[in-house]
C-alpha positions in Angstrom: 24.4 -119.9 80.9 21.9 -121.5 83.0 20.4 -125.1 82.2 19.0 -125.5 79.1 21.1 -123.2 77.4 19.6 -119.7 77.9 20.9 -116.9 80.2 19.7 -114.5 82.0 18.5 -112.3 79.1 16.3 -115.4 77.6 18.6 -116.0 74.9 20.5 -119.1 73.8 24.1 -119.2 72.3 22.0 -119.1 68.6 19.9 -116.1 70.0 23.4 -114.1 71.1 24.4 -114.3 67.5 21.5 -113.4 66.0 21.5 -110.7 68.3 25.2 -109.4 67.3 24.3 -110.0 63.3 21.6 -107.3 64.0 23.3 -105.2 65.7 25.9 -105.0 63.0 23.7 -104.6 60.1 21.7 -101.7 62.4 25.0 -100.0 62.3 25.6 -100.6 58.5 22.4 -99.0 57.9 22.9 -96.0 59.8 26.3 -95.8 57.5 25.2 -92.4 55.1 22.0 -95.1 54.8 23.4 -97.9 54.0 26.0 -96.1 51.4 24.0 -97.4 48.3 23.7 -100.7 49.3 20.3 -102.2 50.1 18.7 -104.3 52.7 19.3 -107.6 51.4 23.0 -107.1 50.8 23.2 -106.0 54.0 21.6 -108.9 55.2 23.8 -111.3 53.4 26.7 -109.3 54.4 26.3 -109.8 58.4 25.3 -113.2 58.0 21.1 -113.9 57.0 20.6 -115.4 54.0 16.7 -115.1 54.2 15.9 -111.4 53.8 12.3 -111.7 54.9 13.2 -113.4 58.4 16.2 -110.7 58.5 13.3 -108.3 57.9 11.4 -109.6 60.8 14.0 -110.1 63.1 15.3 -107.1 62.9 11.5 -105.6 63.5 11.5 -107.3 66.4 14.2 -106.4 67.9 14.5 -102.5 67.3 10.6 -101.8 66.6 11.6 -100.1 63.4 11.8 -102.0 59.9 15.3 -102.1 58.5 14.6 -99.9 55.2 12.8 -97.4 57.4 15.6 -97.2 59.7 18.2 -96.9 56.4 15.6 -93.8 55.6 15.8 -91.9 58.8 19.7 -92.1 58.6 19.9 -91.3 54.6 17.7 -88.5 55.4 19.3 -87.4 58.7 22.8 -87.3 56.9 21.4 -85.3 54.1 20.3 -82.2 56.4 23.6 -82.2 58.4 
């Protein structure tokens, strides 16, 4: 970490969670798309309690919306 608490990649030790919370849910969704479950438990599951800021977040970070992402995979699975 350098001072102030962020490393090289700008983030601070609450941004590197964040950051693996996403990354876990991302792979939950690409699960058979989400296997039945929705966003928001998905959400709640890897740690967010506020669905719209996991909604954002996860935006953010991957350019794709979580329940579009969960869509490509459902729909991806389905042809295999």
């Amino acid at each position: 970490m350098h001072p102030g608490g962020v490393d090289a990649a700008g983030l601070n030790l609450s941004g590197h969670f964040a950051e693996g919370r996403l990354f876990q849910a991302s792979r939950r969704l690409a699960e058979r798309g989400g296997n039945g479950r929705t966003v928001a438990d998905i959400a709640l599951e890897v740690g967010f309690s506020d669905t719209s800021c996991f909604n954002r977040c996860f935006q953010r970070r991957f350019s794709a919306w979580p329940g579009d992402l969960r869509a490509v995979f459902a729909t991806s699975r389905s042809q295999a």
